[in-house]
ZALUMVO-536781 format. One record per residue (C-alpha): residue number from 1; x, y, z. Coordinates in steps of 0.1 Angstrom, whole numbers, padded with zeros to 4 digits. Each point is the difference from the previous one (the first is absolute). Layout:
# residues N
[site NUM, [X, Y, Z]]
...
END
This chain:
# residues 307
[site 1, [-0223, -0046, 0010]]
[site 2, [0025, -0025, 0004]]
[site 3, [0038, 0009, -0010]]
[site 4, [0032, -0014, 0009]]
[site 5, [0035, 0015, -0009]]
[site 6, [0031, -0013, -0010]]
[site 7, [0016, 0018, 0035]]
[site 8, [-0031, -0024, 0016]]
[site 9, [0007, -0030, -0020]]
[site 10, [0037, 0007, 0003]]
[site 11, [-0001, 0000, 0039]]
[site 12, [-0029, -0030, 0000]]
[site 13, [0026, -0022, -0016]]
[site 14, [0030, 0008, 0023]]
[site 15, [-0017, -0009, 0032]]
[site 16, [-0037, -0004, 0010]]
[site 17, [0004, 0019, 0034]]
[site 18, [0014, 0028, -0014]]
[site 19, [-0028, 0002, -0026]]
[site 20, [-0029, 0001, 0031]]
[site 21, [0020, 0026, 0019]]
[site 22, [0006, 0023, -0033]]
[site 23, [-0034, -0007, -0017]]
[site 24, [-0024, -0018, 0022]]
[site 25, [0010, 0024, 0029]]
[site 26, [0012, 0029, -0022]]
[site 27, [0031, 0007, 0019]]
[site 28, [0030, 0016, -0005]]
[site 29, [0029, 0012, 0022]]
[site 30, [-0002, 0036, 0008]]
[site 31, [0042, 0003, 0001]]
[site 32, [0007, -0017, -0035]]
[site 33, [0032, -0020, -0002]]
[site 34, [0029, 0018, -0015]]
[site 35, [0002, -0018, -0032]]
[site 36, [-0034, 0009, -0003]]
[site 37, [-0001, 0032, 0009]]
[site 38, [0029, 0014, -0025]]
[site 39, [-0019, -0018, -0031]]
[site 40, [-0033, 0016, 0009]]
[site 41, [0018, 0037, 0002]]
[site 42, [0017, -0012, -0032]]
[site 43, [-0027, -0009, -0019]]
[site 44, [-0017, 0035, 0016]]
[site 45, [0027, 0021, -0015]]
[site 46, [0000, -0014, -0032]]
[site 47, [-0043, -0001, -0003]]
[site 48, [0009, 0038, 0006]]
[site 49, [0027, 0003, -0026]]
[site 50, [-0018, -0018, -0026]]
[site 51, [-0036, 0014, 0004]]
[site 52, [0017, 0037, -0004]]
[site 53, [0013, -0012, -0033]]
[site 54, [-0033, -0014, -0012]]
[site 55, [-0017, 0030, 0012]]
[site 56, [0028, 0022, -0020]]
[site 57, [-0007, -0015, -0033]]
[site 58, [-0014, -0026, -0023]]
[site 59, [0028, -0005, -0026]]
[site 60, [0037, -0012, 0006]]
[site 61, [0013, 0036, -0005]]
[site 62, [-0027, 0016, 0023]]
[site 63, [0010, -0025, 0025]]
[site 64, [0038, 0008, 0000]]
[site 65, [-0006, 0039, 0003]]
[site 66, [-0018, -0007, 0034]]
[site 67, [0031, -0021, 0012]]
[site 68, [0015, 0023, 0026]]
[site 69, [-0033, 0010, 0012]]
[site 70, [-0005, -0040, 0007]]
[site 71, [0030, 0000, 0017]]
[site 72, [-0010, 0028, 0021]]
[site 73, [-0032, -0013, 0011]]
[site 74, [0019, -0034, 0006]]
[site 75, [0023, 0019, 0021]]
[site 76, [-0029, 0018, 0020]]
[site 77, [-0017, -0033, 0005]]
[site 78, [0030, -0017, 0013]]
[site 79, [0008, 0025, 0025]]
[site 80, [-0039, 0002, 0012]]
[site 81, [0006, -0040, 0007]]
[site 82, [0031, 0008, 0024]]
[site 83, [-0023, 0027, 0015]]
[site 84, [-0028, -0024, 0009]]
[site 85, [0029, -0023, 0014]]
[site 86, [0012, -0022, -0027]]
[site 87, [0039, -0016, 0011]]
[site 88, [0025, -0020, -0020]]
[site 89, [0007, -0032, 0011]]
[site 90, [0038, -0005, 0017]]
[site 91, [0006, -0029, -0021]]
[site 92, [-0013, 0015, -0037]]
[site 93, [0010, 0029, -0018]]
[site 94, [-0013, 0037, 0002]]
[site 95, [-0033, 0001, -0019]]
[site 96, [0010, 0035, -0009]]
[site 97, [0032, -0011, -0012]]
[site 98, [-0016, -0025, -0018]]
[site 99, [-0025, 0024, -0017]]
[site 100, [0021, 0030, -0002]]
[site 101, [0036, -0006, 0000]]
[site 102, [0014, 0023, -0032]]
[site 103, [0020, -0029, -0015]]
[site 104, [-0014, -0034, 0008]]
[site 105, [-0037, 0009, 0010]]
[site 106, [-0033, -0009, -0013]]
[site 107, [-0011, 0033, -0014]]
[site 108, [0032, 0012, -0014]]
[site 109, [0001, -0036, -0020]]
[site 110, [-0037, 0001, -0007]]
[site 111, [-0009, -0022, -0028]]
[site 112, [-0033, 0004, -0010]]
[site 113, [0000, 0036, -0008]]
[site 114, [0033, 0003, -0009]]
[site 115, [0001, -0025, -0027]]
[site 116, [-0039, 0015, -0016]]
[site 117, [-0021, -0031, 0014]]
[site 118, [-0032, 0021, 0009]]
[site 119, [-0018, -0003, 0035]]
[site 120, [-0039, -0010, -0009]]
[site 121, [-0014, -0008, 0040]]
[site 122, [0019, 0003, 0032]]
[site 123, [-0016, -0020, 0032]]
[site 124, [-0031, -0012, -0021]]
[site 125, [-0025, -0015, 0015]]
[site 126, [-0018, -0031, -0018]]
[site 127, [-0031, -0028, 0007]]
[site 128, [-0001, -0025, -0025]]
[site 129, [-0037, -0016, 0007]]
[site 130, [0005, -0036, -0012]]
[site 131, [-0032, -0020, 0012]]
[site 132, [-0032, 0018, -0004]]
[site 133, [-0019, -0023, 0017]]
[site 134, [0018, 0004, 0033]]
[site 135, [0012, 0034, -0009]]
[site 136, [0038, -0010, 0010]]
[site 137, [0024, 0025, -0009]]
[site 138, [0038, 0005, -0002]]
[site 139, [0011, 0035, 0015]]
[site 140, [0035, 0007, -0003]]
[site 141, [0023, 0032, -0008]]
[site 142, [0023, 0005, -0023]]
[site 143, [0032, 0022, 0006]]
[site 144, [0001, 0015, -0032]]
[site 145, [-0008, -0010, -0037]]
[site 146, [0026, 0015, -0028]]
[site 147, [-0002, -0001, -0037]]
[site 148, [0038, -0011, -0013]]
[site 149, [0016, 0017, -0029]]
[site 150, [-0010, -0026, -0020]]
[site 151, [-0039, 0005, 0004]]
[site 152, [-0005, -0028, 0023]]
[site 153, [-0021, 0004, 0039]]
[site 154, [0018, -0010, 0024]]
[site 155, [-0009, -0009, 0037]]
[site 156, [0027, 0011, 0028]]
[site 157, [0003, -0009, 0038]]
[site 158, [0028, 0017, 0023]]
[site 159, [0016, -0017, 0024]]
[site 160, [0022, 0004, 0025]]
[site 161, [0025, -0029, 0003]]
[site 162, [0029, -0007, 0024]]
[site 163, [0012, -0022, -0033]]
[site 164, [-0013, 0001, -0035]]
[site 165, [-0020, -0025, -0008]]
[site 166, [0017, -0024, -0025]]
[site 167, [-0020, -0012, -0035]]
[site 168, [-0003, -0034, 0020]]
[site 169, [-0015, 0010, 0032]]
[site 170, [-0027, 0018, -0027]]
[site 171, [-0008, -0029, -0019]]
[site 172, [-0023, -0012, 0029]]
[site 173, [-0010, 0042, 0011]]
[site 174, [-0039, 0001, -0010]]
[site 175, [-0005, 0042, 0006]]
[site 176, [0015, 0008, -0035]]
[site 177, [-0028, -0028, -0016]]
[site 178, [-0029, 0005, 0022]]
[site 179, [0002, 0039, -0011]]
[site 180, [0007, -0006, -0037]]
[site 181, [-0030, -0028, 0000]]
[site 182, [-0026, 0018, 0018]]
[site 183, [0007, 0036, -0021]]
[site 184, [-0003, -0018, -0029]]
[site 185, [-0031, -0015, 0008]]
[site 186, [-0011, 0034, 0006]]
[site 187, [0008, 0013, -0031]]
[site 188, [0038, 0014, 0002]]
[site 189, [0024, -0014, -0027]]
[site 190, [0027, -0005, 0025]]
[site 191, [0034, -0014, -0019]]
[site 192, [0016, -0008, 0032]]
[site 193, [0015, 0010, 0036]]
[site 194, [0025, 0010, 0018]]
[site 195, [0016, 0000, 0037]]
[site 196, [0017, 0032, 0005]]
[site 197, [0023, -0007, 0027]]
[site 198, [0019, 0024, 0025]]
[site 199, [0026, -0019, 0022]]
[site 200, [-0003, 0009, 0041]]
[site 201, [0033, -0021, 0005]]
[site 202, [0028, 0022, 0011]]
[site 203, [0024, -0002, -0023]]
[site 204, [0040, 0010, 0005]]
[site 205, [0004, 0017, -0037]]
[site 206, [-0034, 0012, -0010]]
[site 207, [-0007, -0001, -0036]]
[site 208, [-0033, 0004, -0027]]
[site 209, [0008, -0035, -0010]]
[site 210, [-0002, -0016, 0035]]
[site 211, [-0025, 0027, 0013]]
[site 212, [-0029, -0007, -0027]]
[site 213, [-0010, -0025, -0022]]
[site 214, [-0031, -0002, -0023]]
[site 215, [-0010, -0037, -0004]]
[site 216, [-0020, -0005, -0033]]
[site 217, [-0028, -0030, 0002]]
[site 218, [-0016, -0010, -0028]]
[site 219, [-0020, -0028, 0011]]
[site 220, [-0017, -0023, -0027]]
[site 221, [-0036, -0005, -0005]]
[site 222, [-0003, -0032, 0018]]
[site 223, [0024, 0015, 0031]]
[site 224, [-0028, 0030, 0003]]
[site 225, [-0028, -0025, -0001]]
[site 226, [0014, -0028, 0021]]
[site 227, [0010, 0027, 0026]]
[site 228, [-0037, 0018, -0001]]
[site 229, [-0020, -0030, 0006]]
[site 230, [0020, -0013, 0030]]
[site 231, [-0008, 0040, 0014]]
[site 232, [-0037, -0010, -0010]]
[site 233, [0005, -0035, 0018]]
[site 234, [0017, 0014, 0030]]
[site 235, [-0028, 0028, -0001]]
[site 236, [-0028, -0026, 0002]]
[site 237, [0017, -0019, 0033]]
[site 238, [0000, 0034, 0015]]
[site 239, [-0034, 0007, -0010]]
[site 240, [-0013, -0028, 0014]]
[site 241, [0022, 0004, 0037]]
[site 242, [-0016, 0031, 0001]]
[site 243, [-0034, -0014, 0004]]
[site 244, [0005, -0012, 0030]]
[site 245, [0000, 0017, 0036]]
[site 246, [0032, 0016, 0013]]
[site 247, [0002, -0025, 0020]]
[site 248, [-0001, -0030, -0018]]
[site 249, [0027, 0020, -0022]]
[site 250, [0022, 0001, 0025]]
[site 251, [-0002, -0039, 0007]]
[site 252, [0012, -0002, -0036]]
[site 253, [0025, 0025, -0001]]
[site 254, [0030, -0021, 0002]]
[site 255, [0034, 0011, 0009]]
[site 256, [0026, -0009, -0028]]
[site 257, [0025, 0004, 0027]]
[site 258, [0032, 0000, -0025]]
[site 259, [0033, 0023, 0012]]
[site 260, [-0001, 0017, -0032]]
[site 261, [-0039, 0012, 0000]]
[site 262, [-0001, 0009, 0039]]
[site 263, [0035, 0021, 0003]]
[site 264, [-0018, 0027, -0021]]
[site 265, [-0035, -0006, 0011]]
[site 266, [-0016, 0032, 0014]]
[site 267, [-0020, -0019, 0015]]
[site 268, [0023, -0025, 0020]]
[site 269, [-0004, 0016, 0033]]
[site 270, [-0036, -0007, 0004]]
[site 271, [0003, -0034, -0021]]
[site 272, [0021, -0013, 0026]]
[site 273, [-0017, 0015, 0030]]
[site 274, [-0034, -0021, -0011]]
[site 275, [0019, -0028, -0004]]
[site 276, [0008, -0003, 0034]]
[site 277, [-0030, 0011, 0013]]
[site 278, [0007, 0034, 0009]]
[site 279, [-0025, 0029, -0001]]
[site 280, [0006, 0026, -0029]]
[site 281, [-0029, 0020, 0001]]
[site 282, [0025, 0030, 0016]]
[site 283, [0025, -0009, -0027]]
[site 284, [-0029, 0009, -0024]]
[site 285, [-0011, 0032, 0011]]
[site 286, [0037, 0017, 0004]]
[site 287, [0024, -0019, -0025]]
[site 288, [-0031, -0002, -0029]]
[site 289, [-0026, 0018, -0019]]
[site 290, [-0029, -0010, -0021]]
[site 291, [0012, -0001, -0032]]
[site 292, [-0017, 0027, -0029]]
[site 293, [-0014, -0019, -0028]]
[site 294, [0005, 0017, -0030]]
[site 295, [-0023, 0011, -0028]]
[site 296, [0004, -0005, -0034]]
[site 297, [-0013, 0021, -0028]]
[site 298, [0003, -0006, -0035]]
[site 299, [0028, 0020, -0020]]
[site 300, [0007, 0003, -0039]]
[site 301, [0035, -0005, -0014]]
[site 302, [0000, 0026, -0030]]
[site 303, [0015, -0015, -0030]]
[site 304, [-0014, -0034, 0003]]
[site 305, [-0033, -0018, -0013]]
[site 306, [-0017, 0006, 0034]]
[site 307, [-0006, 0036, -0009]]
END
């Protein structure tokens, strides 16, 4: 069954090359950069912290009692990731500081719980089948799904940001759209999203205010279809490259070759060492691994239509 993500169309659009090595290849670095590596350890601690309060209860006041033991389980998971050798970067903040810290950290300003929005799916897995003749589908996960305190579902993706992303730099974003358009075609009354942010940047004086920063999106009707169809366009390009030997998809894997794409390419090393000719079959078997591909299983929001 053919599917293509946003993560695939996402990395399809920056730069051919790095599309083959990621998807046609399915590499990935075994080291992950730093940036990388302290929003995957993020986003790990706060799957943790969130699925304990799902797990604790279904209603708003269920969910609060189960707080600390949240907490607790976010604290655990956090200090498992140092174990199996998690470091901060020099130039960013302490994650744990970041998570932690009594005054300005993420869980002692926690907003979701705090202020009675309940927590309906934590790291959900979806596949929107939209062409049943081909069977193409649209995997994706969603960080979590809340219900606000005025009824409304709500889709929410963490991030981890050296700088907050401003309501400009979203107008153009398609994650926030894609999600809301392809749960709703799947049933889910979703109202809008969300980017709940976390700053990496050190910062001299700390604070909640320049630590966090929940970015509401609510994205018209035309903005979640225009954005879903170019996914579906996108989609069927890959589709179609995909068709073809390995080989003839690495004669069209072209190299967008742009400062700003390659200085955080994980995949510049070996880029560049093909592009002069150089052997990187070593470079493959000790600095990357085949890449898992993950599998998606259908999950239920309670609350909603989809029941």
């Amino acid at each position: 069954m053919p599917s293509v993500s946003h993560s695939e169309v996402d990395s399809y659009l920056l730069c051919r090359r790095k599309h083959y090595y990621g998807y046609g290849l399915s590499l990935e670095r075994i080291n992950q950069s730093n940036s990388l590596a302290t929003g995957t350890a993020g986003h790990k601690v706060l799957e943790v912290f969130y699925r304990t309060i799902l797990d604790g209860g279904q209603t708003c006041e269920e969910q609060k009692d189960v707080f600390e033991a949240g907490l607790t389980a976010a604290r655990d998971a956090f200090a498992e990731i140092v174990r199996e050798g998690y470091e901060d970067a020099s130039s960013r903040a302490r994650l744990e500081d970041i998570l932690f810290d009594e005054e300005w950290g993420y869980f002692a300003n926690e907003f979701f719980v705090n202020n009675g929005w309940r927590i309906l799916a934590v790291e959900a897995e979806y596949n929107l089948l939209y062409d049943e003749d081909s069977q193409a589908t649209y995997p994706f996960v969603v960080d979590m799904v809340v219900q606000d305190t005025e009824g409304r579902y709500v889709v929410v993706d963490h991030k981890f940001v050296y700088d907050f992303y401003t309501p400009e730099q979203t107008d153009l974003q398609p994650q926030i759209p894609k999600y809301i358009g392809a749960l709703r075609a799947l049933g889910y009354e979703i109202a809008y999203g969300a980017y709940n942010m976390l700053r990496t940047r050190k910062i001299k004086a700390p604070t909640a205010e320049n630590m966090q920063y929940l970015l509401i999106l609510k994205p018209n009707k035309e903005r979640v279809v225009n954005t879903f169809m170019e996914q579906l366009g996108v989609a069927a390009e890959i589709q179609a490259l995909k068709e073809l030997s390995i080989e003839d998809q690495n004669k069209r894997a072209y190299r967008t070759a742009n400062k700003m794409v390659c200085q955080s390419c994980s995949f510049r090393d070996i880029c560049s060492t093909e592009l002069v000719g150089g052997n990187v079959e070593l470079m493959k078997k000790t600095e990357y691994k085949i890449r898992e591909r993950r599998e998606f299983a259908p999950v239920v929001i309670e609350g909603t239509n989809n029941e």
